[in-house]
C-alpha positions in Angstrom: 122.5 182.3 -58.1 122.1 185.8 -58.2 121.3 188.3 -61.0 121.7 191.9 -62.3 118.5 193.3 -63.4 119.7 193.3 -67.0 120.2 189.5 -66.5 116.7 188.7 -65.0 115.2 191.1 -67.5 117.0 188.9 -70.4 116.1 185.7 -68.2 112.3 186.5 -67.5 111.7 188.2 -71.0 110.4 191.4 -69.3 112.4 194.8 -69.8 114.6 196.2 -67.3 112.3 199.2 -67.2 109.3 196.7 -65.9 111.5 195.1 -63.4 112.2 198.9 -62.2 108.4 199.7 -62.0 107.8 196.2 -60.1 110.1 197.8 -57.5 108.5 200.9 -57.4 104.8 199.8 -56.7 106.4 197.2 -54.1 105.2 194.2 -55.7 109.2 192.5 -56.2 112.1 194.0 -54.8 115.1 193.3 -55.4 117.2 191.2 -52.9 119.7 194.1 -52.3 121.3 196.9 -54.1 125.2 196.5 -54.4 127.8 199.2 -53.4 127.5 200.5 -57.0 123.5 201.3 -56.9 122.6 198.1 -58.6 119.8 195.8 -58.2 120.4 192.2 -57.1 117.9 189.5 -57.8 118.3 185.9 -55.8 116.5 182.8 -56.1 113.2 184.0 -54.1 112.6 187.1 -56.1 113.2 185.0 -59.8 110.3 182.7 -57.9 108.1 185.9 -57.2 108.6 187.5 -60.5 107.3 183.7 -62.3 104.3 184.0 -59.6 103.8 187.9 -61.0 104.1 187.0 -64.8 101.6 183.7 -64.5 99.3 186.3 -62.8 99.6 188.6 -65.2 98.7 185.8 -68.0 95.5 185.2 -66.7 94.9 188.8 -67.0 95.0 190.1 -63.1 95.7 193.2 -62.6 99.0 194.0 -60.6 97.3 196.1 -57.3 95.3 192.5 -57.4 98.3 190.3 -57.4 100.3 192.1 -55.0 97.5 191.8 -52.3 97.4 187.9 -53.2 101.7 187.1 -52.9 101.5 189.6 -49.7 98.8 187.4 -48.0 99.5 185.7 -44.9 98.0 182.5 -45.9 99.2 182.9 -49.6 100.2 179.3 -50.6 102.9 179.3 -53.3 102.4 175.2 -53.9 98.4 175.4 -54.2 98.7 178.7 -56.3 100.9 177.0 -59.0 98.4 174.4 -59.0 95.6 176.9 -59.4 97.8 178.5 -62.2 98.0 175.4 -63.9 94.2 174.5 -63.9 92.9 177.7 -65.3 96.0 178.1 -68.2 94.5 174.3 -68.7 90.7 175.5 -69.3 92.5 178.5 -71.1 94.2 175.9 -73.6 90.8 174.0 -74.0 89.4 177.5 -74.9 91.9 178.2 -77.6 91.6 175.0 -78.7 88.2 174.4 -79.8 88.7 177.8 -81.7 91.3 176.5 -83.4 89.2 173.0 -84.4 86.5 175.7 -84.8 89.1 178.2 -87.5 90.2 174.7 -88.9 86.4 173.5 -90.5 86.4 176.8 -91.1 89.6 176.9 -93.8 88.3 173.6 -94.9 84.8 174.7 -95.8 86.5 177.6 -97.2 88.4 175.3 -99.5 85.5 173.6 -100.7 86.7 170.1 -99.0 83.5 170.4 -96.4 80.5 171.4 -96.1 79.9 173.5 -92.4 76.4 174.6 -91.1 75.3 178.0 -90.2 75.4 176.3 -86.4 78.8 175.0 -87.0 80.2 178.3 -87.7 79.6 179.7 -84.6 79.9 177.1 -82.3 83.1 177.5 -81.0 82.1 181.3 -79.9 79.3 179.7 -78.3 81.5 177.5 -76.5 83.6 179.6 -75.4 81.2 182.4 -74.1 79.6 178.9 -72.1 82.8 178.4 -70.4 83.5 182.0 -69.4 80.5 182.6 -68.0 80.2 179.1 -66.0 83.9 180.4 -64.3 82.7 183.9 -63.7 78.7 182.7 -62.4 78.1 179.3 -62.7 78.3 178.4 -58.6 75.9 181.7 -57.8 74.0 180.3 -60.7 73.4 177.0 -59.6 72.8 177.9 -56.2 69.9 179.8 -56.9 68.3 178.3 -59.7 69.8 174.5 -59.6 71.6 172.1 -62.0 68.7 171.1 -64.0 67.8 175.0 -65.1 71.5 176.0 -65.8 71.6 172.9 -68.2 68.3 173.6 -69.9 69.8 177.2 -70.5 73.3 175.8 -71.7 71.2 173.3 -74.5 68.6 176.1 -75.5 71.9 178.8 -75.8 73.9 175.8 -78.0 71.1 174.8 -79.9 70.4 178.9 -81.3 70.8 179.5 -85.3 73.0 182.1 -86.6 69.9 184.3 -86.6 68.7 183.7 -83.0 72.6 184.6 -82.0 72.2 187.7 -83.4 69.1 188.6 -82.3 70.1 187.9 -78.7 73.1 190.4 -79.1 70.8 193.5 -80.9 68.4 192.5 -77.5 71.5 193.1 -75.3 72.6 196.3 -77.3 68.8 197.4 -76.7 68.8 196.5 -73.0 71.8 198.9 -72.2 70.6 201.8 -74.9 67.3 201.6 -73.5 67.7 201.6 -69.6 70.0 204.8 -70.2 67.4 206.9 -71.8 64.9 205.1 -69.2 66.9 206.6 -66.4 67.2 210.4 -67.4 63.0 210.4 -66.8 64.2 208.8 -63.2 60.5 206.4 -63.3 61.3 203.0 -63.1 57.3 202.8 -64.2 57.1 205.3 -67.0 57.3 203.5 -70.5 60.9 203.3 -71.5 62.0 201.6 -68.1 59.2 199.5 -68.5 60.0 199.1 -72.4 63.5 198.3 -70.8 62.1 195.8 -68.8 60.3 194.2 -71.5 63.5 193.5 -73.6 65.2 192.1 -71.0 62.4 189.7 -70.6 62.6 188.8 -74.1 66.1 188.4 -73.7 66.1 186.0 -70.8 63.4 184.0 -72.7 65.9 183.7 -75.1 68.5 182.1 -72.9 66.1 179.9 -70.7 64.1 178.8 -73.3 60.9 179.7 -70.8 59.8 182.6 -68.6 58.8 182.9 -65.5 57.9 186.0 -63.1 59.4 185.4 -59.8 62.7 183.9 -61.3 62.7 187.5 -63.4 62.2 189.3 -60.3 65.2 187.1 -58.5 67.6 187.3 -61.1 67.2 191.3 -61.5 67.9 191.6 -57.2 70.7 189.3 -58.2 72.1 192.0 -60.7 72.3 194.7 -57.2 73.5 192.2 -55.1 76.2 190.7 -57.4 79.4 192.8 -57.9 80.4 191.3 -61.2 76.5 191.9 -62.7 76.3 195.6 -60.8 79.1 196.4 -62.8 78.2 195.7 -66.7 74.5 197.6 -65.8 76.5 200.5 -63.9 78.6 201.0 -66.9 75.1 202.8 -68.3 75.2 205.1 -65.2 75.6 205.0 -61.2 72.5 203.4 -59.8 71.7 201.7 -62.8 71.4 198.0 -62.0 69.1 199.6 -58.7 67.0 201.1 -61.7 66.8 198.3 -64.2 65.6 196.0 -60.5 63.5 198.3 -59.8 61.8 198.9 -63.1 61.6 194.6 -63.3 59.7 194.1 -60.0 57.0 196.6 -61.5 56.6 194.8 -64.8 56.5 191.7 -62.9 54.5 192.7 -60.4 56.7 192.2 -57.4 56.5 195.7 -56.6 
């Protein structure tokens, strides 16, 4: 079956002026124009636009997803399964805030009573999950199963008041490497300040310390894109800095 693009738009749920930009960047053209200036939409181009809009539900960008339906060795059976299993994790996200907002209305309504921990469990959960799908296997790799699940425990386990505490130590991480790095000494006192926080910090999540994992984990924050990237926000150079200014506190340099 073929369609007009006023049809697909009404079809897909996406305006006509979307379908138009989609064309534009090269990411879905239309199977041909008519001999009035039309667009024509067949059957492989409805299956392309799904692929674009479950793409575009997980959040990827649309430079991302062309690259990944203009691959060579892009499998349209295995990504529909990969689409599947993360809007699957995404459901089991949604729904333990929703169990989570549910004890919530009840304790609201006097029918329960709900802990400090309680209340902010689902959060917890949730930031647990993202950041097992975003680091977990580097994670693992380097540190092994038993310290990511000593981490997970201590990082459940925190009180309303440790929670916060570990986000004012975050805030203070990025505030202070900034002003550390206009004095350009990864020694001098607010890098190693800097430094000192973020130890605090990882305390917080591990539960323990220890020197040379420190000194690891900050050559981990250069060398992985995803970690460069929230420390670069500060400044360029930034996560080279903050690396730096750990392996003097801990000694490694």
């Amino acid at each position: 079956m073929e369609y007009t693009i006023k049809k697909l738009s009404s079809l897909a749920g996406v305006s006509t002026r979307t379908l138009r930009y989609y064309h534009e960047i090269g990411i879905l053209h239309p199977a041909r124009i008519s001999s009035s200036g039309y667009r024509i939409y067949g059957k492989e181009e409805v299956d392309r636009l799904q692929q674009i809009l479950f793409y575009r539900e997980l959040g990827i960008s649309l430079d991302t997803i062309k690259n990944i339906l203009s691959s060579p060795d892009y499998d349209e059976i295995k990504s529909l399964k990969e689409h599947r299993k993360k809007l699957l994790e995404k459901r089991e996200q949604l729904d333990i805030l929703i169990e989570n907002l549910e004890k919530t209305i009840k304790y609201k309504e006097g029918r329960i009573v709900l802990s400090d921990k309680e209340k902010f469990e689902g959060f917890k959960k949730n930031l647990l999950e993202d950041n097992e799908k975003k680091f977990g296997k580097e994670i693992r790799e380097k540190y092994g199963e038993e310290a990511v699940r000593k981490s997970n425990k201590q990082f459940m386990n925190m009180t309303e008041e440790q929670y916060k505490k570990l986000e004012e130590l975050s805030s203070s991480i990025l505030e202070n490497l900034e002003k550390a790095m206009e004095t350009k000494d990864p020694a001098g006192e607010l890098a190693q300040k800097t430094a000192e926080l973020h130890k605090k910090f990882i305390t917080f999540c591990w539960g323990s310390y220890d020197k040379e994992a420190h000194g690891n984990l900050a050559q981990m924050y250069v060398d992985d894109e995803r970690f460069k990237a929230y420390y670069d926000k500060v400044g360029p150079g930034a996560s080279e800095f903050l690396r730096d200014a750990i392996w003097i506190y801990t000694g490694r340099k």
